[in-house]
N, C-alpha and C positions, 0 to 999 in steps of 0.2 A: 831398140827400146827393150826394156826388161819386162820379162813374165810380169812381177809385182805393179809395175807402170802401166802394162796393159790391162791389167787385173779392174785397178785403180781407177782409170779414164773409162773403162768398160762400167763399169759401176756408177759413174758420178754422172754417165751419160744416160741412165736409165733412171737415177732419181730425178734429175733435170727434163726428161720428157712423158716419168709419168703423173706430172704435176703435182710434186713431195709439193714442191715453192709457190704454188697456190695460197691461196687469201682463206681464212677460214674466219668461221664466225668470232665474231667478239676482235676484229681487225677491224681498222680503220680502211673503208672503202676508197682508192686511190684517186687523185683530184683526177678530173679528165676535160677534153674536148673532143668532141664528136659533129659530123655534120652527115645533114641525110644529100640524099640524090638533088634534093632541088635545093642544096645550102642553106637549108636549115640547118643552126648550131643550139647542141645542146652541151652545155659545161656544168660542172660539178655542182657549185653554187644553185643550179636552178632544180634542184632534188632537194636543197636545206630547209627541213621544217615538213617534209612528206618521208611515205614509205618508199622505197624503188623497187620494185619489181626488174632486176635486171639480166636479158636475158643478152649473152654473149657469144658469139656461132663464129664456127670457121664457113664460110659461103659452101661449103658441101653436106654442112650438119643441121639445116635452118629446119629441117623436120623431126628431128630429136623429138624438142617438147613443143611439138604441136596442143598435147595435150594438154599441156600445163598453159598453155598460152590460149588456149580456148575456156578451158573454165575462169580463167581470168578476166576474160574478154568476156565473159557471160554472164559475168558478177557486175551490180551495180558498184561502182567502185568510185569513189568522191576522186575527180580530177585535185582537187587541194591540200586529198589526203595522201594522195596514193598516186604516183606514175610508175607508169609499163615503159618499156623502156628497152626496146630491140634494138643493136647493134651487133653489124656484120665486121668480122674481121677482113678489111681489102687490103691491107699490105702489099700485098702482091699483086696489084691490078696492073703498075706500070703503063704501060702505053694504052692497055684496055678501063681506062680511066672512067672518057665517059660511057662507055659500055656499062659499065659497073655500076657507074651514076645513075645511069636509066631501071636497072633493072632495080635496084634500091628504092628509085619511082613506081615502079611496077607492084613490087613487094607491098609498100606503102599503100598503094589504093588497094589494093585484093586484101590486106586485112586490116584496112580500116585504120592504123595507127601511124606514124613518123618511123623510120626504119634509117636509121642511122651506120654510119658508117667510121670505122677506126683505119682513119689513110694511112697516120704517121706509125703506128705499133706504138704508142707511147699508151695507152691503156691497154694493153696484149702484155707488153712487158709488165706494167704497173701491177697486174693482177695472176702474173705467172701463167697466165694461158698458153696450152700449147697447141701444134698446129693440128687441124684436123680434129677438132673435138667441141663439143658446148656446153654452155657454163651456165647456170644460176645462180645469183645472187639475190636474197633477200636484204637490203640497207634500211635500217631503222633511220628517221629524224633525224638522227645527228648524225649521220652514213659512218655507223658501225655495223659491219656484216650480221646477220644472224639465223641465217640460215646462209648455205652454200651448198651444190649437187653439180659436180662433173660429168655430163654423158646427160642421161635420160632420167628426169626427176619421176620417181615411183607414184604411182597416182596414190597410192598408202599416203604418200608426204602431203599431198593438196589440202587437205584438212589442217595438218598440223602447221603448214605457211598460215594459211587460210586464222586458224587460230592467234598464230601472233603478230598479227596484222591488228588481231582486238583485243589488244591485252586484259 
């Protein structure tokens, strides 16, 4: 293979994993399905006409935004206006299925909300997520992104969610 070839593939594989192909705001929020540990399904449609608070983890990073998901959780927040909305990235569960299943039950009762799970990567891919990292998404009503934070949302930003939540 040639220097310039290697140059090239070296390069294309570092925009590709440091989420250049991420969703940003003013995107259209990708259609999804999701199901938590005890098969509950949550699909795209059932966000239309609310905010989504959506939080998207690889199963090693679900402590990132604790923070952020605590003040959320600590706000009176209209269930018609506004859903929270945690999904674990399991792709990778394979034979450890219902393993995975259970603990996503566990997850669920310890904070109090539905903790969903992404089996197929068909929203991992949808959203450019890569592996090993977590994601916020703010979706307006008509699930157009409008805010987005890769890694750990700055609690500086909690306000300014928190703001266009009321416009």
């Amino acid at each position: 293979m040639s220097m310039r070839r290697s140059f090239f593939l070296i390069g294309l594989f570092f925009l590709v994993s440091s989420g250049l192909f991420a969703l940003d705001p003013g995107e259209v929020f990708p259609s999804f399905s999701v199901v938590s540990g005890d098969g509950k399904i949550l699909i795209s449609p059932d966000l239309e006409g609310r905010w989504g608070l959506v939080f998207y983890e690889d199963r090693n990073e679900t402590e990132k935004n604790n923070a952020l998901k605590s003040y959320f959780q600590n706000q009176s927040l209209d269930d018609e206006l506004v859903a929270l909305v945690f999904i674990a990235d399991c792709t990778d569960a394979g034979l450890r299925k219902k393993i995975w299943e259970n603990q996503l039950k566990d997850s669920s009762r310890r904070m109090g909300v539905t903790v969903y799970g992404d089996w197929n990567g068909k929203l991992k891919r949808g959203l450019g997520a890569v592996e090993g990292e977590a994601f916020f998404y703010l979706i307006d009503p008509e699930g157009i992104i409008r805010y987005f934070k890769e890694g750990t949302v700055p609690e500086g930003d909690f306000q300014e969610i928190q703001a266009l939540l009321n416009p």
